[in-house]
Structure formats: structure tokens, C-alpha cells
MILOTOR-514860 format. One record per residue (C-alpha): residue number from 0; residue in one letter; x, y, z. Coordinates in steps of 0.2 Angstrom, whole numbers, plus 5000, padded with zeros to 4 digits. Layout:
BEGIN
{tipa NUM, "A", {X, Y, Z}}
...
END
This chain:
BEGIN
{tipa 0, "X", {4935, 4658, 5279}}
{tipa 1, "X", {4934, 4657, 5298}}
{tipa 2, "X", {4945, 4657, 5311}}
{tipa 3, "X", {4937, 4651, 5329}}
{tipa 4, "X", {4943, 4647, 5348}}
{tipa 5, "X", {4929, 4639, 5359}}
{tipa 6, "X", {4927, 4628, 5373}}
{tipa 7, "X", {4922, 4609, 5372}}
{tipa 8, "X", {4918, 4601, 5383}}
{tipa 9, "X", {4932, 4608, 5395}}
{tipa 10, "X", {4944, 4607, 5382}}
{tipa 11, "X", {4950, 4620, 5370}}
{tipa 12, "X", {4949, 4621, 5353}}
{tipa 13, "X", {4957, 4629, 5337}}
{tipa 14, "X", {4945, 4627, 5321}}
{tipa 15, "X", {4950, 4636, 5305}}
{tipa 16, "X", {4946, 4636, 5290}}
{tipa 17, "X", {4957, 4644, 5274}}
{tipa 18, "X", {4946, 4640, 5260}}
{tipa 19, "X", {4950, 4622, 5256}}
{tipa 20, "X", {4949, 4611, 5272}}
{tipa 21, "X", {4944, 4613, 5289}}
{tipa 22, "X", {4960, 4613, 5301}}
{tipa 23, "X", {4954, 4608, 5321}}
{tipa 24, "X", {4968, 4606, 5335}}
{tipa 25, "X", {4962, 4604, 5355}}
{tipa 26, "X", {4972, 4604, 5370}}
{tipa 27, "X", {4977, 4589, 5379}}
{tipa 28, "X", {4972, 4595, 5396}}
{tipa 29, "X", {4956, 4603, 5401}}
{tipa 30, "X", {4954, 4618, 5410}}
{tipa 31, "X", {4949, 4620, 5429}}
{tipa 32, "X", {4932, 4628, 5429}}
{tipa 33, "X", {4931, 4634, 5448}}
{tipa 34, "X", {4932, 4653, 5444}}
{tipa 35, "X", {4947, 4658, 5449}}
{tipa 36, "X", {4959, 4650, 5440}}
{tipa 37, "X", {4969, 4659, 5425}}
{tipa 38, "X", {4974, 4650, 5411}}
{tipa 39, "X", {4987, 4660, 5399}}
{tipa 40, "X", {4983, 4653, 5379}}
{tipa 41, "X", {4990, 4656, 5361}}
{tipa 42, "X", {4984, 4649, 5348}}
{tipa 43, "X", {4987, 4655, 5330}}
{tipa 44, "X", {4992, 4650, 5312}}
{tipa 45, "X", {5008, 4652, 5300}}
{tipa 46, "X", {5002, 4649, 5283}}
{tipa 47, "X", {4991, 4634, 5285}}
{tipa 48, "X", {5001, 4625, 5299}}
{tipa 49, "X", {4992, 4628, 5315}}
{tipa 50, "X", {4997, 4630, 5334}}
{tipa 51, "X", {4987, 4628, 5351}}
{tipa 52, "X", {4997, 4631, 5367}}
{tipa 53, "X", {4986, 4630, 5384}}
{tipa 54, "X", {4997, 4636, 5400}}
{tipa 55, "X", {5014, 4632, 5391}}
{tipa 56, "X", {5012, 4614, 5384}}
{tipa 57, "X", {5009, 4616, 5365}}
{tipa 58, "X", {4999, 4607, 5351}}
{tipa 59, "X", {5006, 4611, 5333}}
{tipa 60, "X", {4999, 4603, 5317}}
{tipa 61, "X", {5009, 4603, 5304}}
{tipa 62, "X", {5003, 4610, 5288}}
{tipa 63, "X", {4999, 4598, 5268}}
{tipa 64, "X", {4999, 4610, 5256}}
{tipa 65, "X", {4981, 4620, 5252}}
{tipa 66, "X", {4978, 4639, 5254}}
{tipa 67, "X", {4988, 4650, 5266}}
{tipa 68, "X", {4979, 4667, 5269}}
{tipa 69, "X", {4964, 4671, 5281}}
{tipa 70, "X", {4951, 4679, 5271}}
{tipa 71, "X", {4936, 4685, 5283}}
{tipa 72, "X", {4933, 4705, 5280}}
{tipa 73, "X", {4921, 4703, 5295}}
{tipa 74, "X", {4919, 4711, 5311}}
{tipa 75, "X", {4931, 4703, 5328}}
{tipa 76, "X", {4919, 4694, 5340}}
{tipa 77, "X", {4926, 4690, 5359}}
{tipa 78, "X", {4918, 4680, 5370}}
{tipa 79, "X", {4902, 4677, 5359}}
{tipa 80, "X", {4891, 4685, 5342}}
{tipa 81, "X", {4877, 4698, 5339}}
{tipa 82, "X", {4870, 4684, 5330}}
{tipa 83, "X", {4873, 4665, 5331}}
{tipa 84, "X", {4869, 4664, 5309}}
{tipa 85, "X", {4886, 4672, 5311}}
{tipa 86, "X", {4894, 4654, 5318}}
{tipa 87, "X", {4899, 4643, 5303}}
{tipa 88, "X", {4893, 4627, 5306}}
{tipa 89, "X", {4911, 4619, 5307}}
{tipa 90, "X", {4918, 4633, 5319}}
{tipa 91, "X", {4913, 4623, 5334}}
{tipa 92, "X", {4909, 4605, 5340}}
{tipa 93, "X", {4890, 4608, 5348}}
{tipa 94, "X", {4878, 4620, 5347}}
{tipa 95, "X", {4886, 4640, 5349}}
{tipa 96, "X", {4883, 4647, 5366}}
{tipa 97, "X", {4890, 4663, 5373}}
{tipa 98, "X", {4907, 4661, 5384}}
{tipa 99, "X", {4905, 4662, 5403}}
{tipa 100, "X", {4921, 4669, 5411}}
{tipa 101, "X", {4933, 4680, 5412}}
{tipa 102, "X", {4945, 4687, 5398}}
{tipa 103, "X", {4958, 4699, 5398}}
{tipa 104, "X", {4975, 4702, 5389}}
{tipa 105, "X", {4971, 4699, 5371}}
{tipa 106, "X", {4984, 4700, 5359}}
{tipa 107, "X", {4982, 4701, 5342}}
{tipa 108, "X", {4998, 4698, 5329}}
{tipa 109, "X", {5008, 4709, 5342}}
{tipa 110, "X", {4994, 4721, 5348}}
{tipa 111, "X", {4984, 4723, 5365}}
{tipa 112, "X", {4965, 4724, 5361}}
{tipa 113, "X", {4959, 4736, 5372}}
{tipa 114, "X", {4944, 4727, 5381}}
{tipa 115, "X", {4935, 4743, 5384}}
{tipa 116, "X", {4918, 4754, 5381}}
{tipa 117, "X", {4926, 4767, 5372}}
{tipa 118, "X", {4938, 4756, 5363}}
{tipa 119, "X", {4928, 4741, 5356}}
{tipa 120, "X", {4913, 4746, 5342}}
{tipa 121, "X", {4902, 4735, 5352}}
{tipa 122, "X", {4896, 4723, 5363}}
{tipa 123, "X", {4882, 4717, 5378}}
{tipa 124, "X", {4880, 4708, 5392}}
{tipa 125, "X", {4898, 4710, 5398}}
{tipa 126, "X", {4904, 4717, 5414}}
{tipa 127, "X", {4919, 4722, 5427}}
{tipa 128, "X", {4925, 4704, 5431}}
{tipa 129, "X", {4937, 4709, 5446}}
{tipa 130, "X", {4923, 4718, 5454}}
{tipa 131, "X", {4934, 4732, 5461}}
{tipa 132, "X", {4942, 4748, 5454}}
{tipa 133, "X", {4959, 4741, 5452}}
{tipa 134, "X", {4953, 4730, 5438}}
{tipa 135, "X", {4966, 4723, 5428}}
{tipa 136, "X", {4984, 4732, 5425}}
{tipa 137, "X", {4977, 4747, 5433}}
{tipa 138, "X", {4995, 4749, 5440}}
{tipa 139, "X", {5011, 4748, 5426}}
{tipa 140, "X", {5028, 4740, 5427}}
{tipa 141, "X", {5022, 4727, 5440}}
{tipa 142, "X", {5015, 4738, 5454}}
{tipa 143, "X", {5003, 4731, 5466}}
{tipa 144, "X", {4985, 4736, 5467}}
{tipa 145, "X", {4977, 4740, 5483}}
{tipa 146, "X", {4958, 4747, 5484}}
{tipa 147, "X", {4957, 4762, 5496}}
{tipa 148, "X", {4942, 4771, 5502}}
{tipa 149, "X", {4945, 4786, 5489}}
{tipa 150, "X", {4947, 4771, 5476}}
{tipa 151, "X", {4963, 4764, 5474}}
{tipa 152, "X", {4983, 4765, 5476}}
{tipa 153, "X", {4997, 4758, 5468}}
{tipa 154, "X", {5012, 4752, 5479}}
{tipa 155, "X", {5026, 4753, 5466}}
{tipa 156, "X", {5043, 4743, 5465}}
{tipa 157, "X", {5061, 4752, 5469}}
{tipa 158, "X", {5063, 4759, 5451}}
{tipa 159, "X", {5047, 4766, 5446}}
{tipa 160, "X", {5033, 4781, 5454}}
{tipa 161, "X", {5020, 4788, 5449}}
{tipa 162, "X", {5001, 4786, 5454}}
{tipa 163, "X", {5000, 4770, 5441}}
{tipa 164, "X", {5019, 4768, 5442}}
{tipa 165, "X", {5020, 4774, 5425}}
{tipa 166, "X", {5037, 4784, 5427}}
{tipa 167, "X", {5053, 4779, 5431}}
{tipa 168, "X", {5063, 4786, 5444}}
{tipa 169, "X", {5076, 4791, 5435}}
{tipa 170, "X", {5066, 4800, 5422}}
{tipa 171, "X", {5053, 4810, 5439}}
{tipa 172, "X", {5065, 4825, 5439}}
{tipa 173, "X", {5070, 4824, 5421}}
{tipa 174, "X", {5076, 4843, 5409}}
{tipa 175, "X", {5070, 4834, 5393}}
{tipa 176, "X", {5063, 4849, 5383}}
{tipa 177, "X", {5048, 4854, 5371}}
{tipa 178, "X", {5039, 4838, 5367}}
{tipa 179, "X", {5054, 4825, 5368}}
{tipa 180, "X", {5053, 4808, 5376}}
{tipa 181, "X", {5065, 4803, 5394}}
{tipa 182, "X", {5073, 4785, 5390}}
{tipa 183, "X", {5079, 4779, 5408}}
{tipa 184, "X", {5095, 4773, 5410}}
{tipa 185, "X", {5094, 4763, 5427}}
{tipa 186, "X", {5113, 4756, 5422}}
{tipa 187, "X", {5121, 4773, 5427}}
{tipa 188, "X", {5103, 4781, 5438}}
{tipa 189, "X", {5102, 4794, 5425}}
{tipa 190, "X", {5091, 4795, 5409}}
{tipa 191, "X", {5092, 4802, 5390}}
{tipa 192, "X", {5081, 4811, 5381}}
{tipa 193, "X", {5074, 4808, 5363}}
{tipa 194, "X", {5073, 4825, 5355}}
{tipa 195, "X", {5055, 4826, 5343}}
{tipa 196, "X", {5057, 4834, 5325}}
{tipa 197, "X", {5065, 4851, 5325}}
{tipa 198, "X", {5074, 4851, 5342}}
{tipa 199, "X", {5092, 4844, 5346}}
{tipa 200, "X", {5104, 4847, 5360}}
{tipa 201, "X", {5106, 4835, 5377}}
{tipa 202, "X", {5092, 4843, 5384}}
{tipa 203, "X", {5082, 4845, 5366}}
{tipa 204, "X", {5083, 4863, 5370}}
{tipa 205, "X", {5090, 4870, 5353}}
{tipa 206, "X", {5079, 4874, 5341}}
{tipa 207, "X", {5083, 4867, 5323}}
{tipa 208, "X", {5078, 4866, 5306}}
{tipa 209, "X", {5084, 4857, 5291}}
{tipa 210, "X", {5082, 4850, 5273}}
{tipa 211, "X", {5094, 4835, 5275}}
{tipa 212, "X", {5087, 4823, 5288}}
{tipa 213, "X", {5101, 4816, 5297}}
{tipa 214, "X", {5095, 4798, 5304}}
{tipa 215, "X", {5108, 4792, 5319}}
{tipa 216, "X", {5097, 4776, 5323}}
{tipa 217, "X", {5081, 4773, 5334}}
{tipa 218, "X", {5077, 4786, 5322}}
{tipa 219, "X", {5060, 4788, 5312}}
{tipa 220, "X", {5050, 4802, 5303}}
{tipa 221, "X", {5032, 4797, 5299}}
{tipa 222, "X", {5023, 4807, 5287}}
{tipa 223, "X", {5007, 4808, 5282}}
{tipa 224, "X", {5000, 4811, 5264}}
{tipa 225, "X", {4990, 4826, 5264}}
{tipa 226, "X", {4984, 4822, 5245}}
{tipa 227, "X", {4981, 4804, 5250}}
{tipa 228, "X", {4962, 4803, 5246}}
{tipa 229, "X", {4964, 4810, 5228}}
{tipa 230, "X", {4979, 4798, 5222}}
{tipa 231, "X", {4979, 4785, 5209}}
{tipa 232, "X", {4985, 4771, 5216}}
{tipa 233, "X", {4986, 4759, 5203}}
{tipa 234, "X", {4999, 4772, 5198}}
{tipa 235, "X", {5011, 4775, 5212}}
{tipa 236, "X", {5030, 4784, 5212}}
{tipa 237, "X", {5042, 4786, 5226}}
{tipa 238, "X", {5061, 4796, 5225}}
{tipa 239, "X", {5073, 4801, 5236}}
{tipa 240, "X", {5093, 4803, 5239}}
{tipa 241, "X", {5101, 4794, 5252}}
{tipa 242, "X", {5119, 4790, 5259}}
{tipa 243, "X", {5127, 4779, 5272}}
{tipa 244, "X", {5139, 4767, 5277}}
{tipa 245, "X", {5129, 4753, 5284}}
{tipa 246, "X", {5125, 4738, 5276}}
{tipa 247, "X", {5107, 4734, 5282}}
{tipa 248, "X", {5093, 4747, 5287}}
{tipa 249, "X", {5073, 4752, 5282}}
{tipa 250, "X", {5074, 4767, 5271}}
{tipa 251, "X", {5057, 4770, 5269}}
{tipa 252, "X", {5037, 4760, 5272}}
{tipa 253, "X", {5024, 4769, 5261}}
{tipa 254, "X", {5010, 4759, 5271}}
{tipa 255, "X", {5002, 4760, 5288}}
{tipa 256, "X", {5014, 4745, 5296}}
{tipa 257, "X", {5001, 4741, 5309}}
{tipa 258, "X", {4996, 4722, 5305}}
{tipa 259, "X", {5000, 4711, 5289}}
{tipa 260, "X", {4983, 4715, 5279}}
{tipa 261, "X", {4991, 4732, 5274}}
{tipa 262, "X", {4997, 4736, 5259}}
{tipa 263, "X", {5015, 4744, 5258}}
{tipa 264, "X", {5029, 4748, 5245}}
{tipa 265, "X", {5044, 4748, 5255}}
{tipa 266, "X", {5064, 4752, 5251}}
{tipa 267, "X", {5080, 4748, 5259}}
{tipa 268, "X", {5096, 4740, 5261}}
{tipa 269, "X", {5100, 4721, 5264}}
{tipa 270, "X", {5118, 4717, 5264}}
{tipa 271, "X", {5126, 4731, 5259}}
{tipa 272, "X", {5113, 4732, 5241}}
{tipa 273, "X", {5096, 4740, 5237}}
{tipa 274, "X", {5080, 4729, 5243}}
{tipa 275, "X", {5065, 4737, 5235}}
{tipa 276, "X", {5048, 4725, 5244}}
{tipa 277, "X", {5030, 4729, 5237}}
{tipa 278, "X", {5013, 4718, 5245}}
{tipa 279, "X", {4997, 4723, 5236}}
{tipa 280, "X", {4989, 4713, 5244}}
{tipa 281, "X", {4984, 4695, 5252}}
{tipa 282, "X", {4999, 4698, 5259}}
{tipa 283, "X", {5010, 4693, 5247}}
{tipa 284, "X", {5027, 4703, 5249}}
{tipa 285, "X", {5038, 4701, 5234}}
{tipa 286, "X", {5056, 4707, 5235}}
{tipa 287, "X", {5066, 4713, 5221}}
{tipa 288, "X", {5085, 4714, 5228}}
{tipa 289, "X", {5097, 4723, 5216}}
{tipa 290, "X", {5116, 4716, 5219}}
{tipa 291, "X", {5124, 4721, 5206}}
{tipa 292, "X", {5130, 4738, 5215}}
{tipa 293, "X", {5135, 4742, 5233}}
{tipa 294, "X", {5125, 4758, 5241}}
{tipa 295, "X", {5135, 4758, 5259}}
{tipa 296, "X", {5149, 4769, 5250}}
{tipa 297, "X", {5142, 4786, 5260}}
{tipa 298, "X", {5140, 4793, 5244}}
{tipa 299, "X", {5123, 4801, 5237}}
{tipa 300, "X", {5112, 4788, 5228}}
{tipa 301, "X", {5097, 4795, 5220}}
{tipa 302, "X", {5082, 4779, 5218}}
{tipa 303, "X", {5065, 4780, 5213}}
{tipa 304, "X", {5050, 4765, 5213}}
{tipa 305, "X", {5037, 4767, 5200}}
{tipa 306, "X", {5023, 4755, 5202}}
{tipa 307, "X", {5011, 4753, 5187}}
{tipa 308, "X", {4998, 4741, 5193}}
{tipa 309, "X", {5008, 4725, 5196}}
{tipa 310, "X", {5023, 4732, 5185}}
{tipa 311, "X", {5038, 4740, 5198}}
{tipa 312, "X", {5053, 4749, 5189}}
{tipa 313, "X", {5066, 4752, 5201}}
{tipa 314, "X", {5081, 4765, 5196}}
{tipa 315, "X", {5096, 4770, 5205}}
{tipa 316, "X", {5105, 4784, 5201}}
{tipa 317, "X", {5096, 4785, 5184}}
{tipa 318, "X", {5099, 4769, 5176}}
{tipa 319, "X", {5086, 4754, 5176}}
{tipa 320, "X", {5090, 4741, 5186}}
{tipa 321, "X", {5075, 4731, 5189}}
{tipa 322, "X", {5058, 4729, 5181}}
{tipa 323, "X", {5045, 4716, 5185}}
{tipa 324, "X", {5029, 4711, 5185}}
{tipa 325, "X", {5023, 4705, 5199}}
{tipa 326, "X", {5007, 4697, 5196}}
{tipa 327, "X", {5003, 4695, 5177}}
{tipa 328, "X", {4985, 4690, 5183}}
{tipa 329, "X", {4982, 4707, 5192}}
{tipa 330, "X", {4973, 4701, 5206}}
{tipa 331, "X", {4978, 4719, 5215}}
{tipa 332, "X", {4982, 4734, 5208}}
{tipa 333, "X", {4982, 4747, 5220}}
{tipa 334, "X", {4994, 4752, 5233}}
{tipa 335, "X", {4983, 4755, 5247}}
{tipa 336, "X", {4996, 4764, 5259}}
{tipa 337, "X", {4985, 4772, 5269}}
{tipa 338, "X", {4993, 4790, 5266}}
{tipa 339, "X", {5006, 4785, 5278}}
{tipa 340, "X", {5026, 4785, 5274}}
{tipa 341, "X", {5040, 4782, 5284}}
{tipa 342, "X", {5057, 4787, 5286}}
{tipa 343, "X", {5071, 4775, 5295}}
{tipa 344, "X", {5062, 4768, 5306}}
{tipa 345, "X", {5045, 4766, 5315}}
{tipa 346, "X", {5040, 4773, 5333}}
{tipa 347, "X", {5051, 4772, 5345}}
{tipa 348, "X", {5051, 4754, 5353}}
{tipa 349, "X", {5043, 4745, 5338}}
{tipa 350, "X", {5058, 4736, 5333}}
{tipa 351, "X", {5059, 4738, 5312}}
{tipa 352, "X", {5062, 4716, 5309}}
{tipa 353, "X", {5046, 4713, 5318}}
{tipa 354, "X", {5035, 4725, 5308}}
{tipa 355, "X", {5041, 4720, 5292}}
{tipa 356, "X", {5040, 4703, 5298}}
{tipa 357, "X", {5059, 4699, 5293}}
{tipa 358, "X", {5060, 4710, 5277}}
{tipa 359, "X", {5073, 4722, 5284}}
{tipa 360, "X", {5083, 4719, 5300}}
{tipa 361, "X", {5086, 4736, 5307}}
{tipa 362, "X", {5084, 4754, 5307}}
{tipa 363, "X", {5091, 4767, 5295}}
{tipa 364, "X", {5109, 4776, 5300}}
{tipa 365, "X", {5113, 4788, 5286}}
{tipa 366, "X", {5103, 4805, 5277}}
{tipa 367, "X", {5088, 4805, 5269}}
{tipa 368, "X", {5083, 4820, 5256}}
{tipa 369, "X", {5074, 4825, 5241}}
{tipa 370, "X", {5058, 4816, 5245}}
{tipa 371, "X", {5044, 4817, 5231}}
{tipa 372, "X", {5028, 4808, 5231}}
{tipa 373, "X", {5018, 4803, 5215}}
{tipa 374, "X", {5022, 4816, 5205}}
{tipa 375, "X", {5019, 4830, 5214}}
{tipa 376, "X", {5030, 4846, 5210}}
{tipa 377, "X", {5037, 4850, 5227}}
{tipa 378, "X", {5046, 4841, 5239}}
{tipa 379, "X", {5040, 4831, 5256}}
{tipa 380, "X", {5044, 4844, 5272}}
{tipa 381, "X", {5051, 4829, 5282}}
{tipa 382, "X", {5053, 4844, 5297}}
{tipa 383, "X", {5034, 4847, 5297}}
{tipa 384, "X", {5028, 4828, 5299}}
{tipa 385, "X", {5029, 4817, 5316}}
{tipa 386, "X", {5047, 4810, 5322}}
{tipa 387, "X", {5059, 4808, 5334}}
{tipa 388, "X", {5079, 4806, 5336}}
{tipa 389, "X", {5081, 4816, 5317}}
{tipa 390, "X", {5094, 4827, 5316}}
{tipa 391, "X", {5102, 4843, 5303}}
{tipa 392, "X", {5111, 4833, 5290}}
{tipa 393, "X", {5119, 4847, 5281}}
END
């Protein structure tokens, strides 16, 4: 399988390739080649369907029915390849050659590749293409660049300051306490703080602790599994209580939630009922949704998932109410998680229906206790992991 985006003969091109049939889409218009023209593209895939959009005017091709997943399990290449073996035959229309240019701003499924020695594993031949130490988005939240004789300065707009504009205003003289986060509120030329695990108070001044995690929204533990290298994970077990009165909300993500080749086991609420969603790989999510009960009474539920290879049980409050097999074939058998867990949510500002691409709609309101992994005989320390905006539920 290959994915590839090359220039053709002033054109641009989208060739993939998902294991059945080659898929080729090119712009209508070609691109200006005097050096100092920026062109803004997208291009990408849902499924098997395929879309090219060069400066805003878009090419979509619509998809006949063949495979769906990208299967590669090979390293990123930008701009061109360690070795040109490494170029299928069909990826491109001539003969490879290394791109000449300029690239910034990449984007992949929602993150920002960070074009940089220390960031990328490697590369040669590349260079600083603005030429000056402002570079590219040297200054945040719109400022302007301005190279000085000491370097360079940023002159920022009315709401931000900083040397890179990187704080608000509002937020420069802020009281937020030990470790918590200042959210500007430009609306009423104040700000709020976000109070990290263990603190509470307007200020996050008040030492806490607690064994009920009390979740208010924009709220979200993540834990990391100290045991994960030694687990079975053909054999996985998650329980906890919970309570609320909201109908929709992410309870927890055993998986890592950073792009859609990671394996999770995920469990919350979708109108009003339990929605357990397992993906053990090629990305596969299969929901099980239990209707039969409503769990937005704010009474304690207790619900554990047991994965045995394919097989999920799901019990609420101590009775059996689902049991499937998800793959009788067993492609994949392990719950490859990462050792990560979360709690209600995911870090602040990564909204909960994008990372679970749909799955669950919004954040947890409600408590959480009782957290046990596998089964190990003590409970999860929810106070002791990272998290923010998690309050004492007793």
C-alpha cells in the first residue's frame, strides 16, 4: 500500500493505493513556480473515496467498493526518499526526483509535524527556506515578525504579549496557583483558571485530595499503566462505578487517542444508555450499545468490560448484558492500549467527538470511582496520575 503526493508536470497529484487498485486524482490548475508563491493543499482519503483540494477548488473521487484501510508500516518521507527503491512504480507519473521548494505547515489527521532537526528522525539536504531567524510562526496568535539586529521581535495584536505573543493579556497578571492553566476570558477582560489534579479553589490554591473523582466538564484524568509492559493483552478487564445525570459523555479511552491506528477499548454514554466501543485493530471500531436500561439516573452503576481475544462481555451492575464476538476470524487479539487510560475527557482543547472520530460527542459530567485494571488487587490512584478541572466527589 502507498499513499503519494508529487508534482507533474506543474500539476498536483494524489496516487494511492489500498491493496486492490490504484486511485489517481490531479488538480485542474497548475501551480505558479516563480518562488514566492504559496499554495495551501489538502488532500486525503475517507475509506477508499479520495479528495485533492489545491488553494480551495477541490477534486473528490468517489469511491466503487474495494479495500478501505491504508496499510504501509513504513517510515513518513516529505519532500523526497533515502532511497528511490523506496518509490513504488505507480506512486508517480515519471521518473522520482526530489521536490524543490519550500514546505511548511503539515498536517497529519489533525496534528502539526514539526518540521525540525530534533523533531523529525531524519533527513538531508534541507534547509531554512525564509532565510531569516523569524522563520515560519516564529510569533503566535498572528503577531508580526520583524528581524532586529539582536535577532528578532514580535509586534503583537491588542489582545496578546509576550516575546512570541504567546500570552494573553488578560491572563500576564494572572493568581492561578501550583501547576494550573489561565483560560482568557477576553468577553469580561478577566481569565479563569483550570486547577491540575489535587488543587481546587478560584485561584487553585486549596490543596485537596479524594477517592471519588468528581468530573464538572472540560475535565479529564489520564493515567498511565505502570504494569503495562507485563500485561496480557489478549486478555484485558476494565471496572468502575459511576453516576450522573447526562445523557451523553466519554467515561473512559484505554488507548493512547493520538491518530486512528491505535488500538482502544472505550466506555460511555450515548443517549442516555451504555456504549461500550473496542478497535483491535485496522481500525475497525465495533460498538456494542446496551438500551435496555437508562444510566443518566445519578445513581451508582457499577460496569466492567472483559475482553478475551475478540470475545467482550459487558456487565452493568452485575448482570450480563452483552456478549459478542467480534471477529470470529481473529485477525487481532490484543488490546494494544499503550498503557494509557482516560478519565472524562482528553487534554484540554482536544474536543472528545473529534478524537473518537464520532463515537462519543462530549465530555463526562458525573463521578467516577473504583477504577481496577486487569485484575490487579488494588485500585487506580486517579489523584496520583495527570489531569486537570477534577474535583473531591465525596
Amino acid at each position: 500500500d502507498f499513499l503519494c503526493i508529487s508534482l507533474a508536470s506543474g500539476f498536483i497529484q494524489l496516487r494511492y493505493n489500498l491493496g486492490d487498485k490504484i486511485v489517481i486524482l490531479q488538480t485542474f490548475q497548475k501551480v505558479h513556480t516563480n518562488g514566492h508563491t504559496w499554495h495551501s493543499l489538502k488532500a486525503g482519503r475517507v475509506g477508499n473515496e479520495g479528495y485533492l483540494d489545491l488553494d480551495g477548488i477541490n477534486i473528490t473521487q468517489k469511491a466503487s467498493p474495494g479495500m478501505n484501510a491504508l496499510d504501509t508500516h513504513t517510515d513518513f518521507f516529505v519532500g523526497g526518499v533515502s532511497s528511490l527503491n523506496l518509490v513504488n512504480s505507480m506512486a508517480i507519473e515519471n521518473e522520482p526526483t526530489g521536490f524543490t521548494g519550500c514546505i511548511r505547515e503539515i498536517v497529519i489527521n489533525n496534528r502539526e509535524l514539526k518540521l525540525t532537526v530534533h523533531d523529525s528522525k531524519s533527513g538531508a539536504n534541507v534547509g531554512d527556506c525564509d532565510g531569516t531567524v523569524c522563520g515560519y510562526a516564529v510569533c503566535k496568535n498572528n503577531g508580526t515578525c520583524q528581524v532586529e539586529n539582536s535577532g528578532f521581535s514580535c509586534s503583537c495584536p491588542q489582545e496578546w504579549t509576550g516575546s512570541t505573543c504567546e500570552q494573553s493579556i488578560h491572563c500576564s497578571q494572572n493568581r492561578c496557583g501550583s501547576q494550573a492553566l489561565c483560560i482568557p476570558q477576553p468577553t469580561w477582560f478577566s481569565y479563569t483558571c483550570v486547577c491540575a489534579l489535587g488543587w481546587s479553589g478560584k485561584y487553585c490554591d486549596n490543596k485537596i485530595k479524594f477517592f471519588i473523582a468528581k468530573f464538572v466538564g472540560n475535565s479529564y484524568i489520564k493515567y498511565t499503566d505502570p504494569y503495562y509492559g507485563i500485561r496480557d493483552l489478549r486478555h484485558s478487564r476494565i471496572s468502575l462505578n459511576f453516576t450522573t445525570n447526562q445523557t451523553e459523555g466519554l467515561i473512559t479511552w484505554m488507548g493512547k487517542g493520538e491518530d486512528e491506528d491505535n488500538d482502544f477499548l472505550a466506555i460511555g454514554l450515548a443517549n442516555g444508555t451504555l456504549k461500550v466501543v473496542i478497535n483491535l485493530g485496522e481500525r475497525i471500531s465495533v460498538p456494542l450499545i446496551h438500551s435496555k436500561h437508562s444510566t443518566c439516573d445519578e445513581k451508582w452503576h457499577f460496569v466492567t468490560v472483559v475482553q478475551n481475544q475478540t470475545c467482550i462481555k459487558v456487565y452493568l451492575d452485575e448482570e450480563l448484558i452483552l456478549f459478542e464476538d467480534t471477529d470470529p476470524h481473529r485477525k487481532y487479539t490484543a488490546l494494544n492500549y499503550g498503557g494509557i487510560c482516560y478519565f472524562g475527557g482528553f487534554e484540554i482543547g482536544r474536543k472528545v467527538s473529534t478524537v473518537t472520530a464520532g463515537l462519543f460527542q462530549k465530555e463526562f459530567i458525573g463521578k467516577i470511582k473504583d477504577v481496577i485494571l486487569f485484575q490487579d488487587s488494588k485500585k487506580i490512584q486517579l489523584m496520583k496520575a495527570e489531569g486537570y478541572n477534577v474535583y473531591n466527589g465525596n
